[in-house]
LUMROTI-371897 format. One record per residue (C-alpha): residue number from 1; x negated, y, z; residue in one letter. Coordinates in Angstrom, 2 decimals, decimal comma, padded with zeros to 5 digits. Each point is the difference from the previous one (the first is absolute). Last residue first. Layout:
# LUMROTI-371897
REC  nr      px      py      pz rest
REC NUM       X       Y       Z    A
...
END
This chain:
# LUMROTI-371897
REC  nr      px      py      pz rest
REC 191 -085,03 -006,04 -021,33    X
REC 190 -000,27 -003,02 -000,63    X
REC 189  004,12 -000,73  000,38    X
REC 188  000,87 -003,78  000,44    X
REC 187  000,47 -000,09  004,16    X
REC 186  000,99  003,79  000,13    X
REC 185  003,05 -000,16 -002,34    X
REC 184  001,01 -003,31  001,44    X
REC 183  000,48  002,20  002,87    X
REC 182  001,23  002,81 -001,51    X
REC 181  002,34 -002,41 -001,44    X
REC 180  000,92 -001,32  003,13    X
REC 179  000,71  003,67  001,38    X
REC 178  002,57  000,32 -002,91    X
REC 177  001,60 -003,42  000,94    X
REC 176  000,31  001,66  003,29    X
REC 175  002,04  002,83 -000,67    X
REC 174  001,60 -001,75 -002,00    X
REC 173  001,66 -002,42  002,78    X
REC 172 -001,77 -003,51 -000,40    X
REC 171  002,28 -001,87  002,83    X
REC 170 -001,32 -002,48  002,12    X
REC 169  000,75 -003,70  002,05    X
REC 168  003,07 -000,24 -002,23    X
REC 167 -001,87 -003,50 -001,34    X
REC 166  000,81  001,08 -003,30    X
REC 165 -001,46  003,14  000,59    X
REC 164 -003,04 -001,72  001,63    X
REC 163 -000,65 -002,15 -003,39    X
REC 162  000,52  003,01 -002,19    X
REC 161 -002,40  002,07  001,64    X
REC 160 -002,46 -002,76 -000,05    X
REC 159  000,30 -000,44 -003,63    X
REC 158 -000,42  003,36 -000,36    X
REC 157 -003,45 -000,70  001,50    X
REC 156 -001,37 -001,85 -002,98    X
REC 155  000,21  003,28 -002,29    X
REC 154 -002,61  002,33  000,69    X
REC 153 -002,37 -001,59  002,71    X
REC 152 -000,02 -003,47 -001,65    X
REC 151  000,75  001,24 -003,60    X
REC 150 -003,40  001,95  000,21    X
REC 149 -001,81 -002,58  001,26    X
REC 148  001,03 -002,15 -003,04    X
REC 147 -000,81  002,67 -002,34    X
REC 146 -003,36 -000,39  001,14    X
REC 145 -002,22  003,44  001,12    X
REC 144 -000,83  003,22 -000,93    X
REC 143  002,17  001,72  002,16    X
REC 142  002,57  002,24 -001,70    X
REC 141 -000,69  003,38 -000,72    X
REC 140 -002,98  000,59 -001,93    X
REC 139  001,18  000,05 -003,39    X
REC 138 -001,12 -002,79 -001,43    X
REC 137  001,78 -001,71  003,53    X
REC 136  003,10  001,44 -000,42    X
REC 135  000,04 -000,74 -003,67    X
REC 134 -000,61 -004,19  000,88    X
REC 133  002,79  000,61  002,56    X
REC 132  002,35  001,73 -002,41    X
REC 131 -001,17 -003,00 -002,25    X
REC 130  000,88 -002,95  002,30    X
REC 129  003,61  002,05  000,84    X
REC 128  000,92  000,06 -003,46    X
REC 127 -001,15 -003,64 -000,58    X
REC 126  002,13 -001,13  003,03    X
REC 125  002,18 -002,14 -002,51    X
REC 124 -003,46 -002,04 -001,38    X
REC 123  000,52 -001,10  003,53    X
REC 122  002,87 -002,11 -000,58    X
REC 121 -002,14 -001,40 -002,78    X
REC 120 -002,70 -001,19  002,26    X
REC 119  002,49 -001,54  002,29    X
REC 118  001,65 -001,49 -002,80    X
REC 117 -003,19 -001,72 -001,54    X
REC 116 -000,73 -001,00  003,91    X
REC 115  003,27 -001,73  000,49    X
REC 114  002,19  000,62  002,84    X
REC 113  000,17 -001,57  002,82    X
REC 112 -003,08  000,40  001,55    X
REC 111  000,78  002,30  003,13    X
REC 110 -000,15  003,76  001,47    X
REC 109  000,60  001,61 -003,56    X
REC 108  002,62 -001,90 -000,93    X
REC 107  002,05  000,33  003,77    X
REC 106 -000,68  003,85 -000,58    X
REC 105  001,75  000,05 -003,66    X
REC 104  002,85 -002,23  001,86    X
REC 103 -000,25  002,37  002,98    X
REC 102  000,80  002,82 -001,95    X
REC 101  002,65 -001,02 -002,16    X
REC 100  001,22 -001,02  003,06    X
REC  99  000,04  003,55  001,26    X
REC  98  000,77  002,18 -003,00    X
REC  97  000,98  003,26  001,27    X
REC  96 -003,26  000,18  002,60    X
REC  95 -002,02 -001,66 -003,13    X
REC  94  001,12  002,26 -002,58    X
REC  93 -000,16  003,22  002,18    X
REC  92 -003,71 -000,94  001,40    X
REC  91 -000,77 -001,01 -003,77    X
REC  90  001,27  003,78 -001,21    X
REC  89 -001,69  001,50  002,70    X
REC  88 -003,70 -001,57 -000,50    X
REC  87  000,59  001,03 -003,72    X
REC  86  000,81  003,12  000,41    X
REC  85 -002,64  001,14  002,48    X
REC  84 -002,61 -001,90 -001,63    X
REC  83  000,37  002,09 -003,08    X
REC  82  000,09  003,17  001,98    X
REC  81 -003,54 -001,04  001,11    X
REC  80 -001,14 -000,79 -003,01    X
REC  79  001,23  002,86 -002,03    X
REC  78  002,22 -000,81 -002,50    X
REC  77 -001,10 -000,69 -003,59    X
REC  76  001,73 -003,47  000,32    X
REC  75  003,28  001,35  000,99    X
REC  74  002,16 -002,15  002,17    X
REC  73  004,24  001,16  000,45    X
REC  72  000,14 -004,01  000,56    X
REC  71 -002,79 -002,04  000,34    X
REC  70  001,16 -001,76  002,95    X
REC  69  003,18 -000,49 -000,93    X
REC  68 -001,19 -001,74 -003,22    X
REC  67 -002,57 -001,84  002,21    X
REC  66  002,45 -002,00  002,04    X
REC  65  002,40 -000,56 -002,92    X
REC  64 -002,50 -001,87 -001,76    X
REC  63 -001,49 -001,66  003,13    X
REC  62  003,31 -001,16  000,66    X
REC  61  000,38 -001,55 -003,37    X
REC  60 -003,83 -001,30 -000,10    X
REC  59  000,61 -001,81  003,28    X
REC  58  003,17 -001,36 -001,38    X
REC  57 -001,26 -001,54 -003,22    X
REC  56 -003,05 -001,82  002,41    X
REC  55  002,96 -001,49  002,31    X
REC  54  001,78 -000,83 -002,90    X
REC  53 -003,14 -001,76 -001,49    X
REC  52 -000,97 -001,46  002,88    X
REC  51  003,60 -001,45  000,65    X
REC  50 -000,72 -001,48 -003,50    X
REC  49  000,63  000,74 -003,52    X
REC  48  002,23  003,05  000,01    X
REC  47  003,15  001,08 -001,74    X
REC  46  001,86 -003,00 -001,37    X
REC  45 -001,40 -001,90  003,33    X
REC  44  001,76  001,89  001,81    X
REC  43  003,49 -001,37 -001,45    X
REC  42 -000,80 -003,34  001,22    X
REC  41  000,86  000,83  003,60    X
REC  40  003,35  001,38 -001,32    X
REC  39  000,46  003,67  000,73    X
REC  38  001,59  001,62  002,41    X
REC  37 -003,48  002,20  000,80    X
REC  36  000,37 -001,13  003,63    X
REC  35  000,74 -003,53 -000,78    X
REC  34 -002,54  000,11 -003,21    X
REC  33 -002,71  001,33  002,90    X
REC  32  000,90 -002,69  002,18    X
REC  31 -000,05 -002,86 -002,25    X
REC  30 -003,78  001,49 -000,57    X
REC  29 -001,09 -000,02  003,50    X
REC  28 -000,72  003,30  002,07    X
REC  27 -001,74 -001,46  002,84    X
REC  26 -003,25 -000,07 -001,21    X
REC  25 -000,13  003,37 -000,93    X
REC  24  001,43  001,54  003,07    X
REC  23  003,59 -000,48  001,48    X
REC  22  001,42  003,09  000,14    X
REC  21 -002,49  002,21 -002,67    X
REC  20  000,18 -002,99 -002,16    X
REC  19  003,20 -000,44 -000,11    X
REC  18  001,27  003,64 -000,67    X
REC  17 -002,99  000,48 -002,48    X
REC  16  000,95 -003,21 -002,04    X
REC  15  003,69  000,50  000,10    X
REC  14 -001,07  003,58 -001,70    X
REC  13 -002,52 -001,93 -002,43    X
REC  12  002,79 -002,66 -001,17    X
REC  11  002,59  003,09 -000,20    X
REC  10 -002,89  001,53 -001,98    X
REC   9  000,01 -003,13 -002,44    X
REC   8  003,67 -000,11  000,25    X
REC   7  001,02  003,70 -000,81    X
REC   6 -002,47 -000,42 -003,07    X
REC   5  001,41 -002,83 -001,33    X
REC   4  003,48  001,84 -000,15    X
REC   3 -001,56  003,15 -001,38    X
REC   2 -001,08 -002,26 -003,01    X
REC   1 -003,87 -001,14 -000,14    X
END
């Protein structure tokens, strides 16, 4: 693809995540998304199949970006713990600086919209996190139980914290996000 194909397909995805995270999925028609995009409505269609398939293409995007920030300045041989640390900070940043990007990956997670191959590939982006996990529990640290318990009590409630932020009902200061991560700390630790 040229640079100039490029800008359109992620203009198509940024229209995409503005509509969507206004309107909702099923309110984010395709006309729409060209209008927003300023594209012609056919023009979309160059770049993805389907509204399922952009809507698919832009999960993976955000995830993308989500979990590059969030394995930023990570070191696979660090200690568990410290591991944790960065990695819960760096998606708390990401997610308090990136608010609809947020709520889309949020919406996606709370609904069926997007495809189960793409679901399980978005996931294939958490790998890093899935193996510090896996370590933590080898090693004695980490509860030995599901993944998907784990992600409930480590990760799910930043969506929270995003969702009363936007509301401007609270305010994560550091000082608190620190005592969240004790506390997140203490619901996955063993020991």
């Amino acid at each position: 693809m040229t640079d100039k194909n490029t800008d359109k397909r992620t203009d198509l995805l940024l229209a995409t995540l503005n509509l969507v995270s206004n309107r909702g999925f099923h309110n984010a028609p395709m006309a729409k998304i060209a209008q927003i995009a300023d594209v012609s409505a056919g023009t979309i269609y160059n770049y993805f199949s389907n509204k399922q398939d952009l809507v698919d293409s832009l999960y993976l995007y955000v995830k993308e970006q989500f979990t590059s920030a969030a394995f930023r300045d990570y070191d696979q041989k660090m200690a568990v713990k410290e591991g944790m640390q960065i990695i819960w900070f760096n998606m708390i940043e990401y997610k308090m600086s990136n608010q609809k990007q947020a709520n889309f990956l949020s919406q996606c997670e709370n609904s069926q919209i997007i495809s189960e191959g793409v679901r399980e590939r978005g996931l294939q982006h958490l790998q890093p996190l899935l193996e510090l996990w896996k370590r933590g529990q080898e090693e004695g640290y980490i509860r030995d139980v599901s993944p998907y318990l784990l992600y409930a009590y480590a990760v799910y409630p930043l969506s929270f914290f995003v969702a009363v932020e936007k509301r401007d009902e609270f305010h994560l200061t550091q000082e608190m996000q620190e005592h969240s991560f004790e506390m997140v700390w203490s619901a996955i630790s063993s020991t």
